[in-house]
Residue, then its C-alpha position, 0 to 999 in steps of 0.5 A: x612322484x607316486x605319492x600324487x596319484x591318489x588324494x585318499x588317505x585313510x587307506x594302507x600303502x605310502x608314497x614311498x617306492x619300497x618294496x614292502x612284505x610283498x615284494x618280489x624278484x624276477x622283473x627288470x626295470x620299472x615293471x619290477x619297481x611297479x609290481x612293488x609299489x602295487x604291493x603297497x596296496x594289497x588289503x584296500x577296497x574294491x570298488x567298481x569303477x573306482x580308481x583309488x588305490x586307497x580309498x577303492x578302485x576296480x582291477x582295470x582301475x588299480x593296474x591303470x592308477x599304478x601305471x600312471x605313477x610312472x607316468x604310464x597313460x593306461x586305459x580304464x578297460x580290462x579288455x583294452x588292456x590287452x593291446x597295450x605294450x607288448x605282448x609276452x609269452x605266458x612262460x616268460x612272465x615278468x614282475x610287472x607285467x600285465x596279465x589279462x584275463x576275460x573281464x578282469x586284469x592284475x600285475x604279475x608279481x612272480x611266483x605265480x602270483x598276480x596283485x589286483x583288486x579282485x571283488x568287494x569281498x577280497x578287494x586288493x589282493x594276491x591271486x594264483x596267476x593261472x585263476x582263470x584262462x590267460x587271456x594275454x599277458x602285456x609287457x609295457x617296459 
């Protein structure tokens, strides 16, 4: 149940799985279903080490505590992130996938668009998928 991931509560998003004004198309599976609940979130706090989607969590934060909705174990690294999964090719990105950046880390969306908690100033937000140099991109379904 997504909704046991985070205990906060004064935040945006729901337990539900629904899609929501974010969501998009073009994944397959559970990536496309984490790339839509990640969604729910857009709008709440950054927080450096944090790792609630509500309350406030950090970009390697938010990609693990989505993951772990569906009961995906991921480490707290952006730089670890790196070698989880699978590697995949930059030009067949899927909704879900995992995109790696130096020092910072989001969830492909489609349409050249990643969701990821960016800084204290944007907090959870969308992000142009080229922003920076692509480090990896990390497939986990």
């Amino acid at each position: 149940d997504p909704g046991t991931v985070d205990t906060g509560n004064t935040g945006k998003g729901t337990d539900s799985m629904n899609a929501g004004a974010g969501a998009v198309t073009g994944g397959s599976g559970v990536g496309q279903q984490a790339a839509n609940y990640a969604c729910n979130f857009v709008g709440n706090p950054y927080k450096f080490g944090g790792t609630s989607l509500t309350n406030g969590t950090d970009c390697s934060g938010f990609v693990m505590s989505v993951y772990s909705a569906f009961g995906v174990g991921l480490p707290h690294s952006s730089s670890a992130m790196r070698s989880v999964g699978y590697g995949v090719d930059v030009n067949s990105m899927q909704a879900g996938d995992i995109v790696c950046y130096s020092g910072h880390v989001g969830i492909y969306t489609g349409n050249g668009t990643i969701v990821n908690a960016l800084n204290s100033s944007s907090g959870i937000t969308y992000t142009n998928v080229n922003y920076s140099p692509i480090l990896a991109v990390r497939r986990i379904y």
